[in-house]
PyMOL CGO cylinders between C-alpha atoms (Angstrom):
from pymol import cmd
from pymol.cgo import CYLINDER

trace = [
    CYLINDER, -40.11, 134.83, 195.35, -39.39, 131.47, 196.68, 0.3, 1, 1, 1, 1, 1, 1,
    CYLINDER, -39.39, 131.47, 196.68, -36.85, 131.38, 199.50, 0.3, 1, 1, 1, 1, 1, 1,
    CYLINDER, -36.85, 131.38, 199.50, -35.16, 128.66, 200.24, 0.3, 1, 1, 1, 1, 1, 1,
    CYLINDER, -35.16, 128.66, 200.24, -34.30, 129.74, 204.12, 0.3, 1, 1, 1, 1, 1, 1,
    CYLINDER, -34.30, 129.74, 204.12, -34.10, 133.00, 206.11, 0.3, 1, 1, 1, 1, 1, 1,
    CYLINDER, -34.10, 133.00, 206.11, -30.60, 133.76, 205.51, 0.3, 1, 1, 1, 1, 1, 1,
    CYLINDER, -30.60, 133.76, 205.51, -31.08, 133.96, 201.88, 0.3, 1, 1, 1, 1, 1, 1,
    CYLINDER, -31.08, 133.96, 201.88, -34.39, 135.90, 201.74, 0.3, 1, 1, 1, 1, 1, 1,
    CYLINDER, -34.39, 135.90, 201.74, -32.80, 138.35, 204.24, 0.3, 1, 1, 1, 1, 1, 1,
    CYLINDER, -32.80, 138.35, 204.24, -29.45, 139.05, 201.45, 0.3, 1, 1, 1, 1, 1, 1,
    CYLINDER, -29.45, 139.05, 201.45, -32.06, 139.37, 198.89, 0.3, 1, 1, 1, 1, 1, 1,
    CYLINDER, -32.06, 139.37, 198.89, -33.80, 142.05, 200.57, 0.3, 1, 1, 1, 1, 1, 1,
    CYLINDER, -33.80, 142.05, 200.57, -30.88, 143.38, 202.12, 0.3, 1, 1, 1, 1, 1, 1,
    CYLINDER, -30.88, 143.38, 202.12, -29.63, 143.65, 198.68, 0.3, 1, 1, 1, 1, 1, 1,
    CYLINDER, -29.63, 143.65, 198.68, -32.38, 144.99, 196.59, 0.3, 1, 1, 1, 1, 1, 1,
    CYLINDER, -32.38, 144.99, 196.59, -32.49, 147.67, 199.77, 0.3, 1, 1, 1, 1, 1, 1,
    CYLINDER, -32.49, 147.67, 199.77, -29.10, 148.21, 199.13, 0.3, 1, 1, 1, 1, 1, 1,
    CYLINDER, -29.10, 148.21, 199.13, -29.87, 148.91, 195.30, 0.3, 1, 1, 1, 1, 1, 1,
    CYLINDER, -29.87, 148.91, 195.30, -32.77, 151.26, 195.85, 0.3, 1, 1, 1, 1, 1, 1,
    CYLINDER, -32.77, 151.26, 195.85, -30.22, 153.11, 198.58, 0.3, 1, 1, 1, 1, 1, 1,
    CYLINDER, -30.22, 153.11, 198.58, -27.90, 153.20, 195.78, 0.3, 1, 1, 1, 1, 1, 1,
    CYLINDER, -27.90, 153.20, 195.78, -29.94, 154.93, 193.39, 0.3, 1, 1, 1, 1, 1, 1,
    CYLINDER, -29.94, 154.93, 193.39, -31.72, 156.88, 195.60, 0.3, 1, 1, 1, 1, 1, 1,
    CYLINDER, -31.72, 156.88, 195.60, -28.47, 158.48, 196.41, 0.3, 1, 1, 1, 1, 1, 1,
    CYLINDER, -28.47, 158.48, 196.41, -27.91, 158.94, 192.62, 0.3, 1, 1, 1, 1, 1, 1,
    CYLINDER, -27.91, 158.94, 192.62, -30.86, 160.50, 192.17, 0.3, 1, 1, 1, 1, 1, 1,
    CYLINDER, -30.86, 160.50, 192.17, -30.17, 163.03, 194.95, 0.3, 1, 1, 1, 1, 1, 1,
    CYLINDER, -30.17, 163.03, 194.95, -26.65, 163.86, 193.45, 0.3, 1, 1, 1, 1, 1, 1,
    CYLINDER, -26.65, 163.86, 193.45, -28.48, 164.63, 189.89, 0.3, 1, 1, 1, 1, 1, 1,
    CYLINDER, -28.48, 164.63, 189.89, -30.23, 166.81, 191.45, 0.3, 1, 1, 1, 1, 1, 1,
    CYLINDER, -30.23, 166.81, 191.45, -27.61, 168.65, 193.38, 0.3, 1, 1, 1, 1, 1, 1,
    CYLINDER, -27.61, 168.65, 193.38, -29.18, 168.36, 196.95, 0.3, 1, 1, 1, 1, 1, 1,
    CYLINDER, -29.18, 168.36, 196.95, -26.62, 166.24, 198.98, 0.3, 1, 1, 1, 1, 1, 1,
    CYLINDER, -26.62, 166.24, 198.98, -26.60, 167.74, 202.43, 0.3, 1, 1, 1, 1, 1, 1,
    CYLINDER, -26.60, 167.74, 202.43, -25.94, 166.06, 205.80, 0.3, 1, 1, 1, 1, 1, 1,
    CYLINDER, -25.94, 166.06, 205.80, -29.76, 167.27, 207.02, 0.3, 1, 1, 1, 1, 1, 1,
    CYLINDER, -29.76, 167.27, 207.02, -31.11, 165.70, 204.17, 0.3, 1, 1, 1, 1, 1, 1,
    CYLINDER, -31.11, 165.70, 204.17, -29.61, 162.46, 205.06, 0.3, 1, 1, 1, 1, 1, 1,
    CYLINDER, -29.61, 162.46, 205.06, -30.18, 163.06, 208.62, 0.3, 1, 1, 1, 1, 1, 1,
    CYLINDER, -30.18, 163.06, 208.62, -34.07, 163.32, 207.82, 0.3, 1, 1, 1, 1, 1, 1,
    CYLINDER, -34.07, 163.32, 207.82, -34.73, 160.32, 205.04, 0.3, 1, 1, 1, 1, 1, 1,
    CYLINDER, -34.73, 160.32, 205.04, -32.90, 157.84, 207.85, 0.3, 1, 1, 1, 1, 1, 1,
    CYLINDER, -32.90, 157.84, 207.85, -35.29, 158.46, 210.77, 0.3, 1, 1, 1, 1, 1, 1,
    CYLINDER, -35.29, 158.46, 210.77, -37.84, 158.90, 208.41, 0.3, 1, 1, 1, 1, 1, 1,
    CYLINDER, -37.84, 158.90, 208.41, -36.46, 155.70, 207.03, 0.3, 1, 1, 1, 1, 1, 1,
    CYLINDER, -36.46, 155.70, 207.03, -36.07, 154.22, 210.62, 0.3, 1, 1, 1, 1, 1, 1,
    CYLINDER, -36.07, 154.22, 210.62, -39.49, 155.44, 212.03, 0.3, 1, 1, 1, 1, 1, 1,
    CYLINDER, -39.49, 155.44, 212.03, -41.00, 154.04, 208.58, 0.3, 1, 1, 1, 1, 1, 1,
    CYLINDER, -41.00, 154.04, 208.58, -39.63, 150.34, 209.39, 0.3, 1, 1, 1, 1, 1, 1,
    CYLINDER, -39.63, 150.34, 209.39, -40.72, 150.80, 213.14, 0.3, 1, 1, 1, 1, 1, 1,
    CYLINDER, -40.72, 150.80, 213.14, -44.32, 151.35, 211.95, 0.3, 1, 1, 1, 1, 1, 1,
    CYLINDER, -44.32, 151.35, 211.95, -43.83, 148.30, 209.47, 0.3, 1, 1, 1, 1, 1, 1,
    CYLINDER, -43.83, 148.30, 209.47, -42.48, 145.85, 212.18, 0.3, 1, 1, 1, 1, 1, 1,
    CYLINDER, -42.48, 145.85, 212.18, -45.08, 146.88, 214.60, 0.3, 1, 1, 1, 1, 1, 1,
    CYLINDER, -45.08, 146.88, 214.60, -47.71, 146.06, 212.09, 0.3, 1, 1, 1, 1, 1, 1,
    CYLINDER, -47.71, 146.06, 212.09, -46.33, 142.97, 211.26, 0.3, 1, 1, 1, 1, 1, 1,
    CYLINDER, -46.33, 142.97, 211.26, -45.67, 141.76, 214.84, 0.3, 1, 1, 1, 1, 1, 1,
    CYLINDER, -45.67, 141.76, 214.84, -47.59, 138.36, 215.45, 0.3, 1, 1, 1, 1, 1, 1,
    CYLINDER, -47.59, 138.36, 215.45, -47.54, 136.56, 219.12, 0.3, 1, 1, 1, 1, 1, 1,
    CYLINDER, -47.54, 136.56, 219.12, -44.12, 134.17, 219.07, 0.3, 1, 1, 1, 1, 1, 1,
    CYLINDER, -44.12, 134.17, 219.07, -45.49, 130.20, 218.02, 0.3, 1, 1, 1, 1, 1, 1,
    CYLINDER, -45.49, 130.20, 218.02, -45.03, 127.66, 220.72, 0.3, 1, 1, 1, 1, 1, 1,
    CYLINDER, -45.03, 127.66, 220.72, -42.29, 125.68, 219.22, 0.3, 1, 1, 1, 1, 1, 1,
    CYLINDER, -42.29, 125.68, 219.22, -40.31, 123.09, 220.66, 0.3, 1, 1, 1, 1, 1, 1,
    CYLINDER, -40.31, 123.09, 220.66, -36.81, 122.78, 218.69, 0.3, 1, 1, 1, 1, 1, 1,
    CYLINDER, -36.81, 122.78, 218.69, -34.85, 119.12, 218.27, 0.3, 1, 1, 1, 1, 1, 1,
    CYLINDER, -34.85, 119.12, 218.27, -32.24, 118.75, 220.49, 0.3, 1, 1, 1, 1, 1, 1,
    CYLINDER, -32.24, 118.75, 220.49, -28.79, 119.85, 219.13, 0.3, 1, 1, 1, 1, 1, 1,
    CYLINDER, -28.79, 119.85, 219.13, -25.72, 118.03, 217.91, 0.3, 1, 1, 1, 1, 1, 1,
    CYLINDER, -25.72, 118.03, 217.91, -22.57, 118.07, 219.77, 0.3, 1, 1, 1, 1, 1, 1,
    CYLINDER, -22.57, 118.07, 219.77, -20.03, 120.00, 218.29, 0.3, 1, 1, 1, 1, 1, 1,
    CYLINDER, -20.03, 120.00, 218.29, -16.98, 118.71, 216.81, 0.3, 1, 1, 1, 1, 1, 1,
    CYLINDER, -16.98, 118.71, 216.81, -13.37, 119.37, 217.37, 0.3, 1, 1, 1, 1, 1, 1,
    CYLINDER, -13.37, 119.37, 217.37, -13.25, 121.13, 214.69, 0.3, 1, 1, 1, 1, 1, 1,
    CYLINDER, -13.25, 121.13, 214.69, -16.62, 123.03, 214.35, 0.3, 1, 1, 1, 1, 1, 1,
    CYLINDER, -16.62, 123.03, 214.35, -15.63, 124.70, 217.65, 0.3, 1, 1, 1, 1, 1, 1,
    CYLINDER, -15.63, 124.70, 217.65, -11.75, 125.87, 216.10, 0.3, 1, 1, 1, 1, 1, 1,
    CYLINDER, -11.75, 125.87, 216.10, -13.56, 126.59, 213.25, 0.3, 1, 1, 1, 1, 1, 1,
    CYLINDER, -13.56, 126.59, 213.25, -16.00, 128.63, 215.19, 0.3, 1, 1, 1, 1, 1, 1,
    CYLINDER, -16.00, 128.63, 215.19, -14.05, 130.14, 217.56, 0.3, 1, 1, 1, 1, 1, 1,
    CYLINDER, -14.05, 130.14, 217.56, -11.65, 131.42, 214.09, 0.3, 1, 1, 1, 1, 1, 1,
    CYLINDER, -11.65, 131.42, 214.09, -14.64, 133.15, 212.98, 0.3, 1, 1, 1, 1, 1, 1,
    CYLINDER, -14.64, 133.15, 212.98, -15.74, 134.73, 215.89, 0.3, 1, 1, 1, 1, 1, 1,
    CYLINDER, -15.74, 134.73, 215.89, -11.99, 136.15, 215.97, 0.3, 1, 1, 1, 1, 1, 1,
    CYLINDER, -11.99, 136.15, 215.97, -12.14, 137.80, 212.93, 0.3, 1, 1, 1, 1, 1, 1,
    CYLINDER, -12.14, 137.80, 212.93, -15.68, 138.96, 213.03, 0.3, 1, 1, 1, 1, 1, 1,
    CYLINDER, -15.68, 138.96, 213.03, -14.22, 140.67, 216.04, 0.3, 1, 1, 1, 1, 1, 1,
    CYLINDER, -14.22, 140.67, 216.04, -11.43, 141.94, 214.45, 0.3, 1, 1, 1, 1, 1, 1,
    CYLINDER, -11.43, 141.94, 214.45, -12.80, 143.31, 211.66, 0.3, 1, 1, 1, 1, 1, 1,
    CYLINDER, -12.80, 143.31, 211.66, -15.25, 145.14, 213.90, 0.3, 1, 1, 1, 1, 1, 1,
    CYLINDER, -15.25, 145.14, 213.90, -12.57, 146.91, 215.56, 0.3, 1, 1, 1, 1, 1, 1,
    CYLINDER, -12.57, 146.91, 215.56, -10.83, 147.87, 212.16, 0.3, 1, 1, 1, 1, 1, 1,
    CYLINDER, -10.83, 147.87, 212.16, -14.42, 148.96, 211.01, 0.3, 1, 1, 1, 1, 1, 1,
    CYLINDER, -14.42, 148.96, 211.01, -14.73, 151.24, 213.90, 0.3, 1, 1, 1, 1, 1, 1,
    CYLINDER, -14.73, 151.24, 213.90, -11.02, 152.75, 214.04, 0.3, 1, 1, 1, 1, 1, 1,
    CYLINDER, -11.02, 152.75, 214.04, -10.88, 156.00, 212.32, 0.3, 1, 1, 1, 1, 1, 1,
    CYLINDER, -10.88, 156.00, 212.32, -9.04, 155.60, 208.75, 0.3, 1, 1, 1, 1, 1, 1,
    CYLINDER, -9.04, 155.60, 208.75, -5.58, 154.73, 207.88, 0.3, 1, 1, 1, 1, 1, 1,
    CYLINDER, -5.58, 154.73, 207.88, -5.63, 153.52, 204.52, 0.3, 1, 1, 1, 1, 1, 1,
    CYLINDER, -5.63, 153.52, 204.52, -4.05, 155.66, 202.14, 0.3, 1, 1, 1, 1, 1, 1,
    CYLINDER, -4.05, 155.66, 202.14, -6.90, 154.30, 199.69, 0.3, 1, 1, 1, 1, 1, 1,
    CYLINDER, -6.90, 154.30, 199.69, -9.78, 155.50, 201.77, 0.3, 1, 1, 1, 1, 1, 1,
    CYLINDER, -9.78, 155.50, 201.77, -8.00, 158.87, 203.15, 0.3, 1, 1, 1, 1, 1, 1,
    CYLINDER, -8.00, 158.87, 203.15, -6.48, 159.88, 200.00, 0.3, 1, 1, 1, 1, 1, 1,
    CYLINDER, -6.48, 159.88, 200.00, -9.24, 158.62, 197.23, 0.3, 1, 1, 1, 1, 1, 1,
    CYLINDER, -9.24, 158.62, 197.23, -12.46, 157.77, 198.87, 0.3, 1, 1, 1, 1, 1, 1,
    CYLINDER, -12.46, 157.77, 198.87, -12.97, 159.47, 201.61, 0.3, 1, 1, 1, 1, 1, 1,
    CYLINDER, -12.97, 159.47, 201.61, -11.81, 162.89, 199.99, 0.3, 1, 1, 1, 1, 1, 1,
    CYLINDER, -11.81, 162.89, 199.99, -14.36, 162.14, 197.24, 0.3, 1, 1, 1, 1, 1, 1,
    CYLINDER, -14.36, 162.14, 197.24, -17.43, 161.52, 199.34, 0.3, 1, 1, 1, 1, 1, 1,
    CYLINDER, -17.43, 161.52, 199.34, -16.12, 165.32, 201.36, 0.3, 1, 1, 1, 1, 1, 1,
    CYLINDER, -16.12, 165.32, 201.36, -16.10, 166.65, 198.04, 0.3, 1, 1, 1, 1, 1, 1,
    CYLINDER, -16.10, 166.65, 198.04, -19.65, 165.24, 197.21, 0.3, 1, 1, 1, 1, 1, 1,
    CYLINDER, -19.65, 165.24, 197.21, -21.14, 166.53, 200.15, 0.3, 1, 1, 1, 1, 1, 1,
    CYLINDER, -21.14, 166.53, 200.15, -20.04, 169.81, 200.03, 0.3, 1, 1, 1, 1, 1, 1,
    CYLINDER, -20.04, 169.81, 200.03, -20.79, 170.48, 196.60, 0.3, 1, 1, 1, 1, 1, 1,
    CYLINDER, -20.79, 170.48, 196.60, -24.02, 168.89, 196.98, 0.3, 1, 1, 1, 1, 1, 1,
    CYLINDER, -24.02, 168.89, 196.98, -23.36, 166.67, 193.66, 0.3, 1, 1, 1, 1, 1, 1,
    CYLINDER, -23.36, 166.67, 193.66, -21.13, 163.93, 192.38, 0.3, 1, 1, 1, 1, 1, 1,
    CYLINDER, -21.13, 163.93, 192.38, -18.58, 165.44, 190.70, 0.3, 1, 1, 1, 1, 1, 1,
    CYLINDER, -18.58, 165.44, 190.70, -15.85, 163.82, 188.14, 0.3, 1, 1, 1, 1, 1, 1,
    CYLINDER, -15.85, 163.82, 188.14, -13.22, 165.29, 188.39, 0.3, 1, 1, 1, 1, 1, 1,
    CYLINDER, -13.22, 165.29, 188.39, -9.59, 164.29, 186.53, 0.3, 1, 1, 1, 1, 1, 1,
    CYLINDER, -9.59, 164.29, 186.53, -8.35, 162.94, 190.05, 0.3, 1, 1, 1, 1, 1, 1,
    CYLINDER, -8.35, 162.94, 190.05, -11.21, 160.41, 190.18, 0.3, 1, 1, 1, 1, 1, 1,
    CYLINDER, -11.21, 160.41, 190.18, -12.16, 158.65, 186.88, 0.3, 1, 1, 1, 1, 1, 1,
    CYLINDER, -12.16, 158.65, 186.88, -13.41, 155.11, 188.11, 0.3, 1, 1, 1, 1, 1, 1,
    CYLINDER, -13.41, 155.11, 188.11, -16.98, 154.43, 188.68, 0.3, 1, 1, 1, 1, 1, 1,
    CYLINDER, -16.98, 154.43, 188.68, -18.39, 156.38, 191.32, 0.3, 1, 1, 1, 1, 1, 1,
    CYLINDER, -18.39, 156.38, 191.32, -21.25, 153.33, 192.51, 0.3, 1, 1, 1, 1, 1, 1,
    CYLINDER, -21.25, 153.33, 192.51, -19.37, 151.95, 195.57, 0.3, 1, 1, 1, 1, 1, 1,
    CYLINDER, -19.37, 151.95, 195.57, -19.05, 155.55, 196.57, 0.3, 1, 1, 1, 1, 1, 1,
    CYLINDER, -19.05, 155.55, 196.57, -22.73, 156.54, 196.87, 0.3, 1, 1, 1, 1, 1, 1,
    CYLINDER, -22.73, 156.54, 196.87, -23.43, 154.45, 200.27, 0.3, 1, 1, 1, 1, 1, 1,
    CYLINDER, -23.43, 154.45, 200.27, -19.98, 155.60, 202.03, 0.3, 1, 1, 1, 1, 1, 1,
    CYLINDER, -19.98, 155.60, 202.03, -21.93, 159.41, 201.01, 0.3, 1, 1, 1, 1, 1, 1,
    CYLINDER, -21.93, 159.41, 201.01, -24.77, 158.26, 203.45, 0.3, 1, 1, 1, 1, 1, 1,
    CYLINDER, -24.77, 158.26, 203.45, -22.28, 157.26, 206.30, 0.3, 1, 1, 1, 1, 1, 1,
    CYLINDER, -22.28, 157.26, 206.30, -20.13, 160.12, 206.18, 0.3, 1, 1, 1, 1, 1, 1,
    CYLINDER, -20.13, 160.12, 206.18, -23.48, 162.45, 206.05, 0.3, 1, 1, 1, 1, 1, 1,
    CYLINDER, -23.48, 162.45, 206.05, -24.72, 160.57, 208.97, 0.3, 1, 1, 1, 1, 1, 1,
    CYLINDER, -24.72, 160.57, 208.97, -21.41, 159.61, 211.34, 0.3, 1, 1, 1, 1, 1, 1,
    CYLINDER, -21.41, 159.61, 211.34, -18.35, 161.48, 209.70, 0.3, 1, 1, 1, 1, 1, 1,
    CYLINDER, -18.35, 161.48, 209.70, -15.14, 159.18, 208.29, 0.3, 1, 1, 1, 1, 1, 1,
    CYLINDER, -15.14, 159.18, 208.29, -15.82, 155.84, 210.43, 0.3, 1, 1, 1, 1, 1, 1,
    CYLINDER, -15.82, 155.84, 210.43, -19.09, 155.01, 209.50, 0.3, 1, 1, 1, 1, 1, 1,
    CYLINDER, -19.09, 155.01, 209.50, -18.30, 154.43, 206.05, 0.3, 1, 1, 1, 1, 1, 1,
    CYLINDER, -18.30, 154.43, 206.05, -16.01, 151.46, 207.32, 0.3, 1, 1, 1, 1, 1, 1,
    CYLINDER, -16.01, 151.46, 207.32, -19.07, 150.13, 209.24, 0.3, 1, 1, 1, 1, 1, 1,
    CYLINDER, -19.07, 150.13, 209.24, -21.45, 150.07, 206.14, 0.3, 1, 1, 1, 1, 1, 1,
    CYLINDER, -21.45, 150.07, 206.14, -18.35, 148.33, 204.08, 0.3, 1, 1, 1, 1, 1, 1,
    CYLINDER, -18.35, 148.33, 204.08, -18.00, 145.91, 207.00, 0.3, 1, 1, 1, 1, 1, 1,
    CYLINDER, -18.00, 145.91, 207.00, -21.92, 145.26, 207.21, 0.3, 1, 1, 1, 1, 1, 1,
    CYLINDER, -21.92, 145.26, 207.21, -21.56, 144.40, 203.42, 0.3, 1, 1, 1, 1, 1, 1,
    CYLINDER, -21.56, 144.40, 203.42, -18.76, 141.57, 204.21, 0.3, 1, 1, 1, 1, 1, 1,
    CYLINDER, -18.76, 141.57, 204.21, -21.28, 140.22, 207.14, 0.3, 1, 1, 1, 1, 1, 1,
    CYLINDER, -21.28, 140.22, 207.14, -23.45, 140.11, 204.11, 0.3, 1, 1, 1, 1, 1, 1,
    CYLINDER, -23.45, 140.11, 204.11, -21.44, 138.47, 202.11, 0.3, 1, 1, 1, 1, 1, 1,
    CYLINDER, -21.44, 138.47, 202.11, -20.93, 135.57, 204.71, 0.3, 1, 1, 1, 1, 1, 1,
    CYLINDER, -20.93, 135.57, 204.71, -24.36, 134.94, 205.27, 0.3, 1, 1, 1, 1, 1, 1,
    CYLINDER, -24.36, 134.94, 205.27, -25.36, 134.88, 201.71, 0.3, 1, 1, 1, 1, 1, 1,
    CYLINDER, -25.36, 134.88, 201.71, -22.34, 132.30, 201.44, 0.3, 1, 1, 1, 1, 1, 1,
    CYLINDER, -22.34, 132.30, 201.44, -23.85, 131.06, 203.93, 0.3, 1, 1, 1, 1, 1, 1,
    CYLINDER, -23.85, 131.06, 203.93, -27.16, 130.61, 202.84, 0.3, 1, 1, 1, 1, 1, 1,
    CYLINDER, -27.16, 130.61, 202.84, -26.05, 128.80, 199.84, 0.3, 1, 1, 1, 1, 1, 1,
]
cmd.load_cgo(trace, "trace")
């Protein structure tokens, strides 16, 4: 493929990484294994896995010597200084426990449910599509009911850079 920058070959890879999670997970729930321990192992293996690959890949840093920058605007900076405000706030929300009656009553009881049945169940409470569901099953494996929030908050990042990027 044929990048036109950084930004948008990372939120292609980010994204087809996202869609082998995805079905990974699926995969997993068809076969009625989802366990925390499970989890637990396939992300270090995971992590140790991309360790090996980044070593292997490492290359000594070129000498470059970058233009000198612009001055910022007036409004750059507000503009700026607004996102770094909500980046930060939405961090803090993403790392809060849950108060949404959404997440505590629908998804968060689901993704329980999954994990200690060991299979994606559909039941007559929950009759939507279950994709969005299958990465929150990973974070609440790995980190209990926050770190769902984190990987939905991680997706928005994601979304800004790839709006970014364009």
């Amino acid at each position: 493929l044929d990048f036109v920058n950084k930004a948008e070959q990372l939120v292609t890879n980010l994204g087809l990484g996202q869609l082998v999670l995805s079905l990974l997970i699926l995969l997993l729930s068809l076969m009625g294994v989802l366990n925390s321990g499970l989890f637990w192992l396939l992300g270090l293996a995971g992590a140790g896995g991309t360790g090996v690959w980044l070593w292997r890949r490492r290359q000594p840093a070129p000498a470059m010597r970058l233009p000198a920058p612009l001055p910022w605007t007036t409004w750059e900076k507000i503009y700026i200084a607004a996102l770094a405000v909500n980046i930060s706030v939405g961090l803090l929300l993403a790392l809060a426990p849950p108060v949404g009656w959404d997440g505590l009553s629908t998804h968060l009881v689901l993704v329980r449910e999954a994990l200690r049945s060991g299979t994606l169940l559909q039941t007559s409470v929950f009759q939507r599509p279950l994709a969005g569901h299958l990465y929150f099953i990973w974070g609440f494996a790995l980190g209990g009911d926050s770190l769902p929030q984190l990987i939905s908050y991680s997706q928005a990042l994601l979304s800004l850079v790839a709006v970014w990027a364009v």
